[in-house]
C-alpha positions, 0 to 999 in steps of 0.5 A, a space after each residue: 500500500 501506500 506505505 510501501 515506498 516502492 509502491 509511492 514512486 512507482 505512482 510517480 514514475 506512471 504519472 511522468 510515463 518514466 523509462 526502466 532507465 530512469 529509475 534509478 534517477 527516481 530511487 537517488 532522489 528519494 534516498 539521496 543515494 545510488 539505489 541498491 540493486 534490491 531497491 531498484 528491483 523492487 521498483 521495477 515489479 512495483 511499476 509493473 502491478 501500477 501499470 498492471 491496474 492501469 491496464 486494468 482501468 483502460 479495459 474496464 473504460 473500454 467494456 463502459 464503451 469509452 475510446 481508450 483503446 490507445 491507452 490500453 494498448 500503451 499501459 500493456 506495453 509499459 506492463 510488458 517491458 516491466 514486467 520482463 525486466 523483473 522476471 529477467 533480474 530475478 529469474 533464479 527466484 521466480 523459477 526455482 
C-alpha cells in the first residue's frame, strides 16, 4: 500500500510515463543515494502491478464503451517491458 515506498514512486514514475532507465534517477532522489540493486528491483515489479491496474482501468473504460483503446494498448506495453525486466533480474527466484 501506500506505505510501501516502492509502491509511492512507482505512482510517480506512471504519472511522468518514466523509462526502466530512469529509475534509478527516481530511487537517488528519494534516498539521496545510488539505489541498491534490491531497491531498484523492487521498483521495477512495483511499476509493473501500477501499470498492471492501469491496464486494468483502460479495459474496464473500454467494456463502459469509452475510446481508450490507445491507452490500453500503451499501459500493456509499459506492463510488458516491466514486467520482463523483473522476471529477467530475478529469474533464479521466480523459477526455482
Amino acid at each position: 500500500g501506500d506505505t510501501d515506498i516502492g509502491y509511492d514512486i512507482s505512482k510517480l514514475c506512471v504519472k511522468s510515463e518514466c523509462t526502466i532507465e530512469e529509475l534509478p534517477k527516481y530511487l537517488f532522489h528519494y534516498f539521496e543515494r545510488v539505489p541498491t540493486e534490491d531497491e531498484l528491483n523492487h521498483l521495477i515489479g512495483c511499476t509493473a502491478v501500477s501499470y498492471y491496474y492501469w491496464t486494468v482501468w483502460a479495459t474496464y473504460m473500454i467494456l463502459k464503451g469509452y475510446k481508450y483503446d490507445n491507452y490500453l494498448e500503451k499501459y500493456t506495453n509499459v506492463l510488458n517491458r516491466f514486467y520482463n525486466s523483473y522476471i529477467e533480474k530475478n529469474k533464479e527466484e521466480v523459477w526455482s
